[in-house]
C-alpha positions in Angstrom: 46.9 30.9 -44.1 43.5 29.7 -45.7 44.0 25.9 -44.6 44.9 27.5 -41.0 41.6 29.7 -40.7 39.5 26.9 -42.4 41.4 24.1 -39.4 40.5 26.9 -37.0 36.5 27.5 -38.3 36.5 23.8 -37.8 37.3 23.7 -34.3 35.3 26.2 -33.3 32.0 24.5 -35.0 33.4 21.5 -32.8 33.3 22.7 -29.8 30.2 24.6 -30.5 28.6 21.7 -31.0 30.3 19.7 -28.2 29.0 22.1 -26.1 25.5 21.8 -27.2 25.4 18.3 -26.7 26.6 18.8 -22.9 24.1 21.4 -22.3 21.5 19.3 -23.6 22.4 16.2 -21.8 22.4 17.9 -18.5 19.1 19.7 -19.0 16.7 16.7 -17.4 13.3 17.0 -19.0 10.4 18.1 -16.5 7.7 15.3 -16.9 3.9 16.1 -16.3 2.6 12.8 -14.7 -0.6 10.9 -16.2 -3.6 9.6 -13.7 -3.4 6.3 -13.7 -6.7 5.1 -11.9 -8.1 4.9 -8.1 -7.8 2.2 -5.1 -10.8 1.7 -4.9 -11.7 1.6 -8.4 -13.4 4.2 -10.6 -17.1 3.0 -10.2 -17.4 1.9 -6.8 -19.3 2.1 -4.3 -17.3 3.9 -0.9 -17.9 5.2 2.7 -18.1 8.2 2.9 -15.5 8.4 5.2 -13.7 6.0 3.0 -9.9 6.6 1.7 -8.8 6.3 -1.4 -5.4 6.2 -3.3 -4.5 8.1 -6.5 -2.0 6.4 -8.9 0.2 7.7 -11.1 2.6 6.9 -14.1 5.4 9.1 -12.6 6.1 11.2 -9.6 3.2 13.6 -9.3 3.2 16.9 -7.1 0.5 18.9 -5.1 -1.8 16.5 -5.8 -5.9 17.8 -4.7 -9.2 16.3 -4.4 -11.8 18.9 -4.8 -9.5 21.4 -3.7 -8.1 19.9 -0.7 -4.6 18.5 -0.4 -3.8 14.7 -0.6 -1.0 13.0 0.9 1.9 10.9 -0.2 4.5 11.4 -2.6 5.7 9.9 -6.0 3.6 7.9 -7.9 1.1 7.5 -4.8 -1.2 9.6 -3.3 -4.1 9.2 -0.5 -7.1 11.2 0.4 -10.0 10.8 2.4 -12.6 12.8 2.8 -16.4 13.3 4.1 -18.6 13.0 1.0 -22.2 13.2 0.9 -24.2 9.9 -0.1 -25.2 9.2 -3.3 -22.9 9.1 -6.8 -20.1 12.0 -6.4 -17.3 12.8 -8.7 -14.1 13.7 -7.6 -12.2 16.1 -9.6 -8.2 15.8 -8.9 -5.2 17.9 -9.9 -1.6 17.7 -9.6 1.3 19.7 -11.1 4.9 18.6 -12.2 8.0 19.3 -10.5 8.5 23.0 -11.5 5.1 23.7 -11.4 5.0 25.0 -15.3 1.9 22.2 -15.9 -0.8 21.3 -14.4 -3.0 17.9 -15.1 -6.5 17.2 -14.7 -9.0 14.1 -13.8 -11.9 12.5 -12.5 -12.8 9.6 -10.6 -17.0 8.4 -9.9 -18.0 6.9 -6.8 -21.1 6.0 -5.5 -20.9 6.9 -1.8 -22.8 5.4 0.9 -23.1 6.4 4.8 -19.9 6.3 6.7 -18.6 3.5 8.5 -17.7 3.4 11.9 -17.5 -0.3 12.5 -13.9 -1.7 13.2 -13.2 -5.3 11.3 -13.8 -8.2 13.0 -12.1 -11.6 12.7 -14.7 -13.8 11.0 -12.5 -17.1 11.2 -9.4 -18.6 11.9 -7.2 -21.8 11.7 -6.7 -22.7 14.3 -9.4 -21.2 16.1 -9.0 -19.8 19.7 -9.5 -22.3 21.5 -8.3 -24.8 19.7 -6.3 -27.6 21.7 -3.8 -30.1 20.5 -2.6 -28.6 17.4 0.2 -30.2 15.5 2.8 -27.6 15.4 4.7 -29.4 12.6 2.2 -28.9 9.9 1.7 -25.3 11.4 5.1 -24.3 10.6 5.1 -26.1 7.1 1.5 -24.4 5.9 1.0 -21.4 8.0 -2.2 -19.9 9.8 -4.9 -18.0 8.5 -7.5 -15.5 9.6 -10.4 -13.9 7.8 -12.1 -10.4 8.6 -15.7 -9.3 7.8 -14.3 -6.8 5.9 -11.3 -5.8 3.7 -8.4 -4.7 5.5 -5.9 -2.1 4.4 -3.0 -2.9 7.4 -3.2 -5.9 9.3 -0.3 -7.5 11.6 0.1 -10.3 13.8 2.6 -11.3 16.5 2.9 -14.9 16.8 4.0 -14.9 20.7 4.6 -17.9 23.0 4.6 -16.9 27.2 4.6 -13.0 25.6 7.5 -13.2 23.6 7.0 -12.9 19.9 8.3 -15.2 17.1 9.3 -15.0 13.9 6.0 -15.1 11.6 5.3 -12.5 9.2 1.6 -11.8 7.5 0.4 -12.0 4.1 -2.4 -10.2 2.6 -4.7 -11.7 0.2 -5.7 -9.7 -3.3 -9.2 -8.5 -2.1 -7.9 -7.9 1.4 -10.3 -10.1 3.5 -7.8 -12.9 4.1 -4.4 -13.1 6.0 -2.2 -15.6 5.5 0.5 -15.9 8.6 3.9 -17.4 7.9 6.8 -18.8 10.0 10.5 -17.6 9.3 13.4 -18.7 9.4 13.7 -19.3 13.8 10.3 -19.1 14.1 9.4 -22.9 15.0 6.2 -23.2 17.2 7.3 -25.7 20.0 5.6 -29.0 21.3 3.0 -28.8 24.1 2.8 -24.5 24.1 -0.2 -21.8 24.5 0.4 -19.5 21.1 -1.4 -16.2 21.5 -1.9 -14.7 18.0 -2.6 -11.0 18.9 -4.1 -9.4 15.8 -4.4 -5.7 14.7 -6.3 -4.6 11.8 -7.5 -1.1 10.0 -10.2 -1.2 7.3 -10.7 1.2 4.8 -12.2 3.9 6.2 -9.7 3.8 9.6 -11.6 1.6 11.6 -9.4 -0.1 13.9 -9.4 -3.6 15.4 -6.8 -3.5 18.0 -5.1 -6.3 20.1 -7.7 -9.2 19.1 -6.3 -12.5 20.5 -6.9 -16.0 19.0 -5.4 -18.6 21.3 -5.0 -22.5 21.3 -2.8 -25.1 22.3 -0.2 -27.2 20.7 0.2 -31.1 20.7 2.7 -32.9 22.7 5.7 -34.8 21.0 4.6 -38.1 19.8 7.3 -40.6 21.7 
């Protein structure tokens, strides 16, 4: 009788504890995410009108900028706003999932009047105009086009007679440069007018819209 109650007491701390261990692993812990840092960075000098993006080590929630909501998700977040000139600090909160904390931070810009001026391209190879280029060495190193200004989207369709190849773009780290690379099926031909039409938004949502660079290929060497 003692052995059977002592077997029993046994099983019972068991699954006591076997259910402590489930209830524990299914409970998923609420994490409050850390500020990471600003795009641009903490320190610079901004448009006004200028966006910037919020970073953060995990998934953040109800993120603000002085009050007023940013956008995005995640680790992620934009805002723009329209500061007054001279140094400003921004003062940022965000909560965790459930809403039980709340974090804090700061980010110091020195801002300047707002722009209103869309990029520009500032140079390209080839350049429009350009006449007899060899479009074996385009499809082996690519094209490239500068702005005035860093860029924060920027596309370009590669088309021949209006249709559009297979090139995609590649942005440079401080956003000034684009490098435009052939795919797979994207050959430029022999003796063809390429159109690049370009599209571009800088920081503060200037847009350049439907800039065209244009130039000529060579003929096939017999």
């Amino acid at each position: 009788m003692k052995r059977t109650i002592q077997t029993l007491a046994m099983l019972m701390a068991i699954t006591l504890a076997l259910v402590w261990i489930v209830g524990c692993a299914e409970e998923e812990e609420v994490i409050l995410a850390a500020f990471t840092g600003a795009v641009p960075p903490d320190g610079s000098e901004i448009a006004a009108n200028q966006e910037i993006t919020l970073n953060f080590d995990n998934p953040a929630f109800n993120v603000t900028v002085n009050g007023t909501p940013a956008t995005g998700s995640g680790k992620a977040w934009r805002w723009k706003g329209d500061l007054p000139e001279g140094p400003q600090t921004l003062s940022i909160a965000w909560e965790n999932e459930d809403a039980s904390e709340t974090g804090s931070g700061t980010v110091s810009y020195t801002v300047k009047a707002a722009d209103t001026t869309p990029p520009a391209i500032a140079s390209s190879s080839p350049k429009d105009g350009d006449k007899d280029q060899d479009p074996e060495k385009l499809n082996a190193d690519g094209m490239e086009i500068k702005f005035s200004e860093p860029v924060k989207k920027v596309s370009v369709d590669v088309t021949i007679e209006g249709e559009p190849l297979k090139w995609t773009v590649e942005l440079s780290d401080d956003k000034i440069t684009a490098k435009v690379v052939m795919l797979k099926g994207g050959e430029l031909p022999y003796e063809s007018e390429v159109v690049l039409i370009v599209n571009a938004e800088d920081e503060a949502g200037n847009k350049l819209e439907d800039a065209e660079i244009t130039f000529t290929t060579a003929a096939k060497e017999e």
